[in-house]
KEMARZA-800214 format. One line per 3 residues: number of its first residue (from 1); their letters; for each residue x, y, z of C-alpha. Coordinates in pm, 1 decimal, always signed. Layout:
! KEMARZA-800214
NUM> A> X,Y,Z; ...
//
This chain:
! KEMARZA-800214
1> XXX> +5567.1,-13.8,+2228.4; +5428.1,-287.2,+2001.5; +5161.5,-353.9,+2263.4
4> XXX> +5037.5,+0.1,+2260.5; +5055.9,+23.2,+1887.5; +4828.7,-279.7,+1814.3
7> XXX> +4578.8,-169.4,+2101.8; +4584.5,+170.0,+1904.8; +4502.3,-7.0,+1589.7
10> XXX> +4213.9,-194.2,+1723.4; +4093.6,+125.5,+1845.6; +4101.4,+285.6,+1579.5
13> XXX> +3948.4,-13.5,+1335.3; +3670.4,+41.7,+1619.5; +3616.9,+378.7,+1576.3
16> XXX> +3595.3,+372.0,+1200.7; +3354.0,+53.4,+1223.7; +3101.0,+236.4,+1453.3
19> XXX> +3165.8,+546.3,+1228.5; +3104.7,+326.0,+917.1; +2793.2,+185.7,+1099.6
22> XXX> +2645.3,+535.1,+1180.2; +2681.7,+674.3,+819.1; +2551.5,+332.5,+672.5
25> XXX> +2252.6,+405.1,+906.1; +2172.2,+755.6,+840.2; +2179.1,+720.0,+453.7
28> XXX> +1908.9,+454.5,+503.3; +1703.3,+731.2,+697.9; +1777.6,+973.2,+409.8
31> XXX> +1614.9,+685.7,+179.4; +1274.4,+842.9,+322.6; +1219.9,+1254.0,+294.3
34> XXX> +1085.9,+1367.1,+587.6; +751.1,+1535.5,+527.1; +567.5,+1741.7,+805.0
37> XXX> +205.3,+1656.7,+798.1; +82.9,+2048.9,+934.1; -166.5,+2112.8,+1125.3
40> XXX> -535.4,+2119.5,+952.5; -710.6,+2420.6,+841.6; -1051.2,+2328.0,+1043.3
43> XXX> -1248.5,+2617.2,+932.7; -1590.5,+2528.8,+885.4; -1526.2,+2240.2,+1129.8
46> XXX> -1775.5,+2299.4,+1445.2; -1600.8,+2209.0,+1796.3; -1749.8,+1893.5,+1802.2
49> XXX> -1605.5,+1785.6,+1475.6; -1190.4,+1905.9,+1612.8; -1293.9,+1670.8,+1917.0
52> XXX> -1395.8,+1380.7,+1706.8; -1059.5,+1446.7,+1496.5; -885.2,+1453.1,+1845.4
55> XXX> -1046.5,+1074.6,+1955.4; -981.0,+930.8,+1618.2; -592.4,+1021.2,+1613.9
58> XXX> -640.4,+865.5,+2002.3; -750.8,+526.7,+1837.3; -503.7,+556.1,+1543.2
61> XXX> -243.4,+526.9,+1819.6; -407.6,+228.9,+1911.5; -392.9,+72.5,+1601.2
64> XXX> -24.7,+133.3,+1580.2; +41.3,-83.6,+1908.8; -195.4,-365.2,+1737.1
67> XXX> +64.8,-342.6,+1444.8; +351.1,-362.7,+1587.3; +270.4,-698.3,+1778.6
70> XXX> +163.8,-851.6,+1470.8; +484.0,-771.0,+1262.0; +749.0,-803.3,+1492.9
73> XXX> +605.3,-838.7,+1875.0; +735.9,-594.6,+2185.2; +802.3,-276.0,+2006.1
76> XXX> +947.8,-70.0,+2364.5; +1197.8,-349.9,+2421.7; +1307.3,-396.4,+2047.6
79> XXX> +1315.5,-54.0,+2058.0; +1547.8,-30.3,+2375.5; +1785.3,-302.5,+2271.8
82> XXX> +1907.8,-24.1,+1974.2; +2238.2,+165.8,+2006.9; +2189.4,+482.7,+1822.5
85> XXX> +1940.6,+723.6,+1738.2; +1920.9,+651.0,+1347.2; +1882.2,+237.1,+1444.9
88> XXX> +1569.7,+332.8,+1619.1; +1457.1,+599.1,+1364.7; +1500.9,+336.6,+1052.1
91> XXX> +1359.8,+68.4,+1296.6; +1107.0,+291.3,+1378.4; +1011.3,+373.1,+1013.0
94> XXX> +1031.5,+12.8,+890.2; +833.8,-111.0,+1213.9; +1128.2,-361.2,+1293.8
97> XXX> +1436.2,-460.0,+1180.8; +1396.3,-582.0,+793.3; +1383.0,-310.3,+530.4
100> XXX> +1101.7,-265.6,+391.0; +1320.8,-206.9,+81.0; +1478.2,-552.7,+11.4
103> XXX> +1357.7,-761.0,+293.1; +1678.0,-795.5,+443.3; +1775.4,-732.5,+814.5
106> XXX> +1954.1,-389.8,+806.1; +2026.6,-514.2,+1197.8; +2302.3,-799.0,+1339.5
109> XXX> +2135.9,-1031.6,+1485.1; +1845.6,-1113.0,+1305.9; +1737.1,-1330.0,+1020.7
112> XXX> +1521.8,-1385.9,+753.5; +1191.9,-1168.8,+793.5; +899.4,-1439.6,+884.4
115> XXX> +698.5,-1494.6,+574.2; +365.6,-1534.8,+795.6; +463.8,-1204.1,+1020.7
118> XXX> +360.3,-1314.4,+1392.7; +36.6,-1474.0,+1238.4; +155.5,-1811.5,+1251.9
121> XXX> +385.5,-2023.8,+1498.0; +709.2,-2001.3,+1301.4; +774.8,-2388.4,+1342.2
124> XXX> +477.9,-2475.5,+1185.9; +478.6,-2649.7,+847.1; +289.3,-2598.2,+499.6
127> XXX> +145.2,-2984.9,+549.3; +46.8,-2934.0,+922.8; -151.5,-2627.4,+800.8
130> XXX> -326.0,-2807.7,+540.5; -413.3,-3089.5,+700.4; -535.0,-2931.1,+1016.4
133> XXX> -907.1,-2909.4,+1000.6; -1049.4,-2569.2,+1165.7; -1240.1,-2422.3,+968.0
136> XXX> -1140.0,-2042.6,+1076.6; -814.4,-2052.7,+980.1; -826.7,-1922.4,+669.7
139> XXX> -1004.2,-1600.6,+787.3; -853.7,-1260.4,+758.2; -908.0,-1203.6,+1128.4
142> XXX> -753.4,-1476.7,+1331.5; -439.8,-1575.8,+1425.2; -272.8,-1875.8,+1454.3
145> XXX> -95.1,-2036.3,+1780.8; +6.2,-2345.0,+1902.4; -223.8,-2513.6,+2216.8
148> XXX> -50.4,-2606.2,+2518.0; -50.4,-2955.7,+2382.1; +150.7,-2851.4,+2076.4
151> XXX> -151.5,-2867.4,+1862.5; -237.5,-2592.2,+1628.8; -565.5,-2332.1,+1760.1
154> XXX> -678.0,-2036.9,+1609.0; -710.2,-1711.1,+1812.9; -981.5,-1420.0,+1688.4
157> XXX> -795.9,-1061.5,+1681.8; -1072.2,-959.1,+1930.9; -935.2,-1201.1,+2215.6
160> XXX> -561.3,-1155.1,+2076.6; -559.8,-784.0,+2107.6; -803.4,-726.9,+2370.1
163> XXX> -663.4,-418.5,+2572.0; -586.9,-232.2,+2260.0; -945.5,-307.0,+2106.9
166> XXX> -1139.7,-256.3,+2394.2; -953.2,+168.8,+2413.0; -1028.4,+222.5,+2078.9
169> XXX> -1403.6,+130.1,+2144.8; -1377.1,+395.3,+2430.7; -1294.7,+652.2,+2190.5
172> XXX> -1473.8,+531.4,+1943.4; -1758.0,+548.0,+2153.0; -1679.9,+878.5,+2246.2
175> XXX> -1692.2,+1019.2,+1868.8; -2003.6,+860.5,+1848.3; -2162.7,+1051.3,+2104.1
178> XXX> -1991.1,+1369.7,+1996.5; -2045.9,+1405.9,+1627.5; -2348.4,+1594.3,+1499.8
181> XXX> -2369.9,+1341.8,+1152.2; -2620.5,+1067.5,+1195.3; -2397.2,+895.3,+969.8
184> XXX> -2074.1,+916.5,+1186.2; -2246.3,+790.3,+1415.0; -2416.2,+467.2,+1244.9
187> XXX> -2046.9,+384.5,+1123.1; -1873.8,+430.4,+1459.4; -2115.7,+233.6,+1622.6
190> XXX> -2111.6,-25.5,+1370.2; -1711.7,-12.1,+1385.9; -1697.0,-78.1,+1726.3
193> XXX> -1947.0,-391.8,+1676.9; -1713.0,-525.4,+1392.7; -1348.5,-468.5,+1630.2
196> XXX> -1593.3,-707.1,+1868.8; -1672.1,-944.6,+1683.4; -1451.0,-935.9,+1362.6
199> XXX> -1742.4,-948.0,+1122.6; -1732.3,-582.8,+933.6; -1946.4,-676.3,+677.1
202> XXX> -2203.4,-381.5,+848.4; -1933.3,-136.7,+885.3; -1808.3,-127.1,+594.3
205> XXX> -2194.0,-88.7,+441.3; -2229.5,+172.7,+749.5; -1848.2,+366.5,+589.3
208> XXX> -1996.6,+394.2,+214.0; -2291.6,+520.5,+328.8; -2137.9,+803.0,+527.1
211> XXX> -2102.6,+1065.8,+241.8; -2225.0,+1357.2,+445.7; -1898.3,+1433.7,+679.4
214> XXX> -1608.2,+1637.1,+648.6; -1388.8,+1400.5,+812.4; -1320.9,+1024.0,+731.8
217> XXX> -1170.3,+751.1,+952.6; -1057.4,+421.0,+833.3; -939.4,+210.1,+1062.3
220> XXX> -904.5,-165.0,+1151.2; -743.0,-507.6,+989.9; -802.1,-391.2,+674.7
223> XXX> -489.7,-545.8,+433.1; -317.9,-843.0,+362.2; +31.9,-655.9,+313.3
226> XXX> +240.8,-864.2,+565.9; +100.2,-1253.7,+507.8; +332.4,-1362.3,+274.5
229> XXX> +265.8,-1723.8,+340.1; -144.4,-1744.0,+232.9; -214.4,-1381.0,+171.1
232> XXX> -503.7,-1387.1,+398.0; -410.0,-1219.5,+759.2; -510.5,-916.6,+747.1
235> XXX> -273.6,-589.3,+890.5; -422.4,-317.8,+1164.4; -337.8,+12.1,+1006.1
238> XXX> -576.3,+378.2,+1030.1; -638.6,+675.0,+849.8; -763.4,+1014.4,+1005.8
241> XXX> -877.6,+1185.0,+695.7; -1013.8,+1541.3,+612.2; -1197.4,+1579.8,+309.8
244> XXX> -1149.9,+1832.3,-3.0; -1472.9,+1982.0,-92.3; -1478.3,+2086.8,-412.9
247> XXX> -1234.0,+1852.2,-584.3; -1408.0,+1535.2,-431.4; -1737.3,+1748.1,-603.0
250> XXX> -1491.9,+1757.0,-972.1; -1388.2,+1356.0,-887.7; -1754.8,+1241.2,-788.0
253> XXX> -1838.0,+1277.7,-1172.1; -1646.0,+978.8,-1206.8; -1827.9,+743.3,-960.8
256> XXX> -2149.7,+738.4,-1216.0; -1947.0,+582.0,-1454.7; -1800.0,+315.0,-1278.0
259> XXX> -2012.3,+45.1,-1504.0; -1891.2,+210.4,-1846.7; -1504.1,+207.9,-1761.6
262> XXX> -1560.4,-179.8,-1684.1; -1679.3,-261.0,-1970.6; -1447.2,-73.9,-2193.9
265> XXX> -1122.1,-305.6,-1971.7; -930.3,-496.6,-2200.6; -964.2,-882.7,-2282.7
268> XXX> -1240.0,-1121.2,-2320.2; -1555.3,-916.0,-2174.1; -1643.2,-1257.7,-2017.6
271> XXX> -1334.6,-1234.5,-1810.3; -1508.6,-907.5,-1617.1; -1895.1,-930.0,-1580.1
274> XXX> -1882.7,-800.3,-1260.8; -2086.1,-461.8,-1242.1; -1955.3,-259.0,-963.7
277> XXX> -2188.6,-92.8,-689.0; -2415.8,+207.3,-791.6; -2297.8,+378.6,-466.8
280> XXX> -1921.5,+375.0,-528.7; -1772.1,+728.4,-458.2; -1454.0,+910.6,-528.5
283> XXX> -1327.8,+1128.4,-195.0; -1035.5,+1396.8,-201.3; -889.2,+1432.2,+126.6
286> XXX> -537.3,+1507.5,+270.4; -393.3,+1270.4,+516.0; -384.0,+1419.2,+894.6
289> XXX> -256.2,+1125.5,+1061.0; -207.6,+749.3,+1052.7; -80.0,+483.9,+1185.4
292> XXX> -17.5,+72.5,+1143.9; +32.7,-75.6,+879.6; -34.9,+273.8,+684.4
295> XXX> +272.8,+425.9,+817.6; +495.4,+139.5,+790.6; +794.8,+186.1,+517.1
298> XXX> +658.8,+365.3,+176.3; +309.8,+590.9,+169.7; +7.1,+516.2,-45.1
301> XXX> -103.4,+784.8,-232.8; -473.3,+645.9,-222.1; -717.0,+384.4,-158.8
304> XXX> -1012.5,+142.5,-226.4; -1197.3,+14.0,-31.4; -1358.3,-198.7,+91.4
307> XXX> -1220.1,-551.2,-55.6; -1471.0,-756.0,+53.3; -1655.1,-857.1,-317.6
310> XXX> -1994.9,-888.6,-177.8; -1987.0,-540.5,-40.4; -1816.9,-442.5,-405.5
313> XXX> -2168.0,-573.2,-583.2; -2431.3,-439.3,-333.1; -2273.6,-99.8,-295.5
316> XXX> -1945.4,-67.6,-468.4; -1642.0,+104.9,-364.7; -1448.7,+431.6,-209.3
319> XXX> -1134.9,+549.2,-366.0; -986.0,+804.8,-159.8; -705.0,+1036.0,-328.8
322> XXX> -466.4,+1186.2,-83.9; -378.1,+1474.7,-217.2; -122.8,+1641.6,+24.0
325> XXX> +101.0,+1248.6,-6.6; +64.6,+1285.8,-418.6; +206.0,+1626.7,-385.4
328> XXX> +500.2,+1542.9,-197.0; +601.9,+1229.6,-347.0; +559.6,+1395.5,-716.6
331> XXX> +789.4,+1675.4,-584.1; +1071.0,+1497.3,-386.2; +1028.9,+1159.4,-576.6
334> XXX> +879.9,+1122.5,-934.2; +978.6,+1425.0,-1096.0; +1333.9,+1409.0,-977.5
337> XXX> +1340.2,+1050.5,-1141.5; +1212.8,+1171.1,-1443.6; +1511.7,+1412.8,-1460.4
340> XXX> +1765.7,+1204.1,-1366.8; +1643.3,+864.3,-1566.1; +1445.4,+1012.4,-1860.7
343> XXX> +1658.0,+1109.4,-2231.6; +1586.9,+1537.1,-2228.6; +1334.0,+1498.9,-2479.9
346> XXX> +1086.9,+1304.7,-2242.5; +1134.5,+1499.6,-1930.9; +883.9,+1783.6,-1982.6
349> XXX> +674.0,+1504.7,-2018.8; +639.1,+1434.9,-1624.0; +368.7,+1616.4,-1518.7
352> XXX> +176.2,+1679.8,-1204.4; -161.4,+1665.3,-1326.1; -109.7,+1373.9,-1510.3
355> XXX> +13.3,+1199.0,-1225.7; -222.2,+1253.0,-968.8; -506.6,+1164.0,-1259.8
358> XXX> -309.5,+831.3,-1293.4; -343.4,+810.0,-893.1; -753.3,+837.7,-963.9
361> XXX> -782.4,+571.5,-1249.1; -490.6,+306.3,-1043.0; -774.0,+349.9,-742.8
364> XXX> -1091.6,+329.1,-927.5; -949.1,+42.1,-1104.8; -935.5,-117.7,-769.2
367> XXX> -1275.7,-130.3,-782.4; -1301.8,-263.5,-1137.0; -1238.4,-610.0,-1323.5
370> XXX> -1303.7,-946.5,-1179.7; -1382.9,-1056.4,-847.0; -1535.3,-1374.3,-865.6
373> XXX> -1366.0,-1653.1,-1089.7; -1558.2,-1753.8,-1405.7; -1505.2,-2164.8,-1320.4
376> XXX> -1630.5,-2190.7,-985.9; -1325.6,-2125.9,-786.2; -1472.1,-1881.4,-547.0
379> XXX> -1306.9,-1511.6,-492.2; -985.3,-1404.2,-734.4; -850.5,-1389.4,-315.3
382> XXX> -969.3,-1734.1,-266.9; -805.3,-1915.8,-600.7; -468.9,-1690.3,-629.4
385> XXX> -345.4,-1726.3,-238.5; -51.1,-1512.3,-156.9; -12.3,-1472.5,-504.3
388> XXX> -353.4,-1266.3,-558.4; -239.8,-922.5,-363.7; +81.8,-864.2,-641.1
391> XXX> -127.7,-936.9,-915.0; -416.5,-742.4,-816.8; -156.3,-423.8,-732.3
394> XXX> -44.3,-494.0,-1070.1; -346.6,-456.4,-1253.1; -502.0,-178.9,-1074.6
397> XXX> -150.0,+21.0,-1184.2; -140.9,-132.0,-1542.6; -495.7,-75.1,-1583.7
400> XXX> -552.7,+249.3,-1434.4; -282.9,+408.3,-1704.2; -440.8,+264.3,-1968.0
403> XXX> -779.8,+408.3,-1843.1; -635.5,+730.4,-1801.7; -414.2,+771.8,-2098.8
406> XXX> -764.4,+699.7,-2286.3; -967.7,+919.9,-2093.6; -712.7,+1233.5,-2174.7
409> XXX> -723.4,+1135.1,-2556.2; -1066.0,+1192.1,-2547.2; -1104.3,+1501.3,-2350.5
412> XXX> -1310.9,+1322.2,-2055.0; -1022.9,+1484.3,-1791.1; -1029.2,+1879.3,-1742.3
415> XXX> -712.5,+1931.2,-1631.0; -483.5,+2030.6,-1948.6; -218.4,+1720.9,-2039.1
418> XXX> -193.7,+1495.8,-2299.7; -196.4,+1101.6,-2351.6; +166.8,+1149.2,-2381.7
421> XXX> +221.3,+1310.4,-2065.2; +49.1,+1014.4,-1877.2; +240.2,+740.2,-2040.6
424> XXX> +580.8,+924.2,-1974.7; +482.3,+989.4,-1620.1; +342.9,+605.3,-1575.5
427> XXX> +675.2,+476.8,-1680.3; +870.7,+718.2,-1491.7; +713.2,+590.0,-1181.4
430> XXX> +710.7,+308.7,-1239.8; +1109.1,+276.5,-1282.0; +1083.9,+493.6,-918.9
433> XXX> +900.1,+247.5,-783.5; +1128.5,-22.0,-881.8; +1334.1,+80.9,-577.8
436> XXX> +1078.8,-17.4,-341.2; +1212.1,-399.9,-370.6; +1072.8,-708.9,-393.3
439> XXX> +1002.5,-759.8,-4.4; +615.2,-728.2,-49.6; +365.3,-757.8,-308.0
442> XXX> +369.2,-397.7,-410.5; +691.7,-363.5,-469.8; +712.0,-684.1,-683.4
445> XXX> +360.1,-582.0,-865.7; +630.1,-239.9,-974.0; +941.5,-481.6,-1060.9
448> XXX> +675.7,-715.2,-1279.3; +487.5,-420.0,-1454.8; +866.2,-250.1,-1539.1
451> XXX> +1030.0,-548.0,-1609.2; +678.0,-641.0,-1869.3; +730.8,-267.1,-2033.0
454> XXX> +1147.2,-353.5,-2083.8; +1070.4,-695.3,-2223.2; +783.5,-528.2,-2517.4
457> XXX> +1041.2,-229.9,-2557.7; +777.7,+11.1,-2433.6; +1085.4,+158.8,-2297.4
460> XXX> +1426.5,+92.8,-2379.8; +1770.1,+152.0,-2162.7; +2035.8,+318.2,-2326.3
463> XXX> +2376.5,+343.1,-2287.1; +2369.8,+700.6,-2112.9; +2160.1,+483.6,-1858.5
466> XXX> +1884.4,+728.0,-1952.6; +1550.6,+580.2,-2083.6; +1349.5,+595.7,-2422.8
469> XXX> +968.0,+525.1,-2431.8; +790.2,+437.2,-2765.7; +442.7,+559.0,-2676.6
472> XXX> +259.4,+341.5,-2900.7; +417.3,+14.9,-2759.7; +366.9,+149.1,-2378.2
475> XXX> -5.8,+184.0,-2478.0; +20.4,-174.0,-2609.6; +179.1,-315.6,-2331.1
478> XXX> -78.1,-194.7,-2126.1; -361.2,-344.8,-2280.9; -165.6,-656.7,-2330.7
481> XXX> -38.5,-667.6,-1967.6; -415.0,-586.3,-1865.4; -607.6,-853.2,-2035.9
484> XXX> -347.9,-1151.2,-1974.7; -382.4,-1031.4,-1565.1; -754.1,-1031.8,-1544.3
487> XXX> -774.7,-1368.9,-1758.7; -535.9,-1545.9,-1506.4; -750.0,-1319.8,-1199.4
490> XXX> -1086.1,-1451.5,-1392.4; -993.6,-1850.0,-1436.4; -840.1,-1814.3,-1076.0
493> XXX> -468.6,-1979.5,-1206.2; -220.5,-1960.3,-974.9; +15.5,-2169.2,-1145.3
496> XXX> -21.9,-1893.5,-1444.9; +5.3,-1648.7,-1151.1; +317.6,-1768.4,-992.4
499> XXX> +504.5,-1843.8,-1330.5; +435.0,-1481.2,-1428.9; +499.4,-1288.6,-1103.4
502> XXX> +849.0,-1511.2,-1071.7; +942.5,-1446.4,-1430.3; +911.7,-1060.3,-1417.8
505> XXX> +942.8,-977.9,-1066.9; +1287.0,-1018.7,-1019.8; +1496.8,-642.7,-1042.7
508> XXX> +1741.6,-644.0,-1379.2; +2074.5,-500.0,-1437.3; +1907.8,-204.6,-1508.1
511> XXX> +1714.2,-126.2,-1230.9; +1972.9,-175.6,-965.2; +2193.2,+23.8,-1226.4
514> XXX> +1881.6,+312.6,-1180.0; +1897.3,+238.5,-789.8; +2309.5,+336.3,-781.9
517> XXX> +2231.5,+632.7,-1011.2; +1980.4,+769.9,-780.9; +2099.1,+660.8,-467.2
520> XXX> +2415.3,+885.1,-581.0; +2234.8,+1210.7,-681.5; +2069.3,+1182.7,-352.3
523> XXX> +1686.1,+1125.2,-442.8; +1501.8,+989.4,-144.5; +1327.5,+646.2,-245.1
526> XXX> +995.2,+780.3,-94.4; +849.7,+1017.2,+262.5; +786.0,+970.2,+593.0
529> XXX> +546.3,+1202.5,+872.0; +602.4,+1443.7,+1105.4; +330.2,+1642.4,+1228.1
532> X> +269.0,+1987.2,+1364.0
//
């Protein structure tokens, strides 16, 4: 009898584990909304134009495969090692087994998340890198293996990811003798020439230059999200974009003034000579598809590009809103926050307009401030190292308030909110985007700018666990915050850089009080696709 009893009670500690285990799992999925992407209204697109949409989704999926061997490695048989459906489906959304969240393995079995990704051997060491003389291994576009003699070599992403590359030439190729637009064309073809070689200086000239066409496609190793040991590997990830005609028209207004809205940043003007492109352009488009890097974990709401500075001078920059994402994550994310987080008098505050504006300025500042250091150091990239990425997603978001509180005190915005309603709906994403963690530069660019606004009491937690924000010291903290980031950006000091980013971005008492709060009324800590 005692026999069957304790079997019985090992059973049934088993049973409640697994149970345990499954619920554990599936509130992790419910972290992320789901969001179907549906299907495109492609009126006015001629049949040529749905098949070039068709063969870029085909080398989005291409893109995805290059991803997942350079974050984690064999994505079918990590994939197939997984028990239940949710371990694959949070697997699946964080492209591996660490949360994109808190960095953390949310899976037994595995450790610490590599620092360098796959990019580099994991065995190798900070003074072996340094020392090793090959003078490729700093580029965004290689990666780097050991020799069969132990040795250190660099391989080029071309030669790495050959199969994949050489398919998404096919289609690209393809488009490129589909589409009707000159332009298309000239960028495919130029594409395809820079996944050969690895040198997109021409593509990315051939990208700004295409203007004309409904559709966009960005696509390739465009990010350093994932090299958390240099900052320089750069991520595959793809967007299949369809463009919003008349608001891109309203948003286009913007691009001629590029010049004036650097000059008017913050700080010592000789911090920010740098006189972006005559040719930068502002795009409104909703997201169809993508894939990579792009899908992996939380959603942008937009984008700059391209990074490279020389590129920046000659012809300046695209910022891309996506308007269907900035919907959805203002409706299932930021203005729940704002309710739950925000004392009653601030809440009416969070508005929509005001946040996809803010979405406009954080992307055009992208394109804005310093690029080059003033003392010789080479690129802000160059000097700052793994450092520059969390600094740089912290200015563009510090900066890009400030620009647009501004420009709605002084009427330059038609939409109808005030300066107050984009300082209250700043902060109030900004405490949202706390929860993304510390596990990559974005999230700890959101956990320094918060963390900067509690320490100025721009905003203030009270004992309700509800927040207060002083408008006139959030405006000041912004400019503040804004000229002491491009100063360390402009003298290139990483020591400055990595005493700042390791003072602030660690999460309080506070924010991981918000985290329980929200976590509790159920408010997902951002989306993820389906599509129709």
């Amino acid at each position: 009898m005692k026999r069957l009893t304790t079997i019985g009670l090992v059973l049934s500690v088993m049973v409640v584990s697994c149970t345990q285990e499954r619920a554990n799992m599936d509130r992790l999925v419910e972290n992320y909304a789901l969001v179907t992407i549906p299907a495109p209204d492609l009126t006015g697109i001629t049949d040529n134009g749905k098949e070039v949409l068709k063969l870029y989704r085909k080398a989005a999926d291409e893109v995805d495969k290059i991803y997942w061997k350079q974050y984690l490695g064999d994505k079918e048989a990590f994939l197939g090692s997984l028990k239940t459906e949710s371990e694959k489906l949070y697997a699946d959304i964080n492209y591996g087994p660490w949360d994109r969240i808190d960095g953390k393995a949310f899976l037994p079995g595995y450790g610490t998340k590599p620092a360098g990704a796959r990019f580099y051997p994991a065995d190798m060491t900070a003074d072996e890198f340094h020392y090793w003389n090959d003078p490729d291994k700093n580029s965004p576009y290689t990666l780097v293996e050991r020799a069969a003699n132990g040795s250190l070599k660099t391989v080029w992403y071309h030669d790495a990811y050959a199969d994949e590359i050489s398919r998404i030439e096919g289609y690209l190729n393809r488009a490129a003798d589909v589409t009707i637009k000159e332009s298309v064309r000239k960028y495919l073809l130029k594409m395809i020439q820079g996944l050969k070689t690895d040198d997109y200086y021409e593509s990315m000239k051939a990208w700004l230059e295409m203007n004309d066409s409904k559709m966009d496609l960005v696509i390739g190793p465009i990010e350093a999200v994932d090299d958390a040991l240099y900052g320089t590997k750069a991520s595959y990830g793809a967007y299949v974009l369809l463009k919003n005609l008349q608001r891109t028209e309203e948003l286009n207004a913007l691009s001629a003034r590029m010049p004036e809205l650097q000059e008017m940043l913050p700080g010592d003007p000789a911090n920010h000579k740098f006189v972006p492109g005559s040719e930068s352009d502002i795009f409104s488009c909703n997201v169809l598809y993508c894939s990579g890097y792009t899908n992996a974990g939380f959603k942008v709401i937009g984008i700059n590009f391209p990074y490279d500075a020389k590129v920046q001078e000659e012809l300046g920059t695209r910022t891309i809103i996506f308007d269907n994402i900035i919907r959805e994550k203002f409706n299932r994310t930021v203005h729940p926050v704002g309710s739950a987080l925000l004392e009653e008098v601030y809440q009416p505050h969070v508005d929509a307009s005001a946040f996809y504006w803010l979405i406009v300025f954080r992307e055009i500042a992208k394109g804005l401030g310093v690029k080059e250091t003033v003392n010789g150091k080479g690129t802000v990239a160059e000097a700052l190292g793994n450092e520059a990425l969390a600094l740089e997603k912290a200015k563009s978001n510090v900066l890009g308030a400030w620009l647009c509180a501004q420009e709605a005190e002084a009427y330059n915005i038609s939409a109808l909110f005030q300066k107050e309603d984009v300082l209250t709906t700043f902060v109030t994403n900004t405490i949202r985007s706390t929860r993304f963690g510390a596990a990559d530069p974005t999230g700890i660019a959101n956990i320094f700018v918060y963390n900067y606004l509690l320490e100025s009491k721009a905003i203030v937690w009270n004992p309700s666990g509800r927040y207060s924000i002083d408008y006139d010291r959030t405006w000041q903290a912004l400019e503040t915050l804004g000229a002491k980031i491009l100063d360390i950006q402009a003298h290139g000091d990483i020591n400055a850089a990595h005493e700042t980013l390791t003072k602030y971005g660690i999460a309080g008492p506070e924010s991981l009080s918000d985290k329980r709060v929200l976590e509790l009324a159920g408010i997902p800590v951002d989306i993820r696709f389906t599509y129709e």
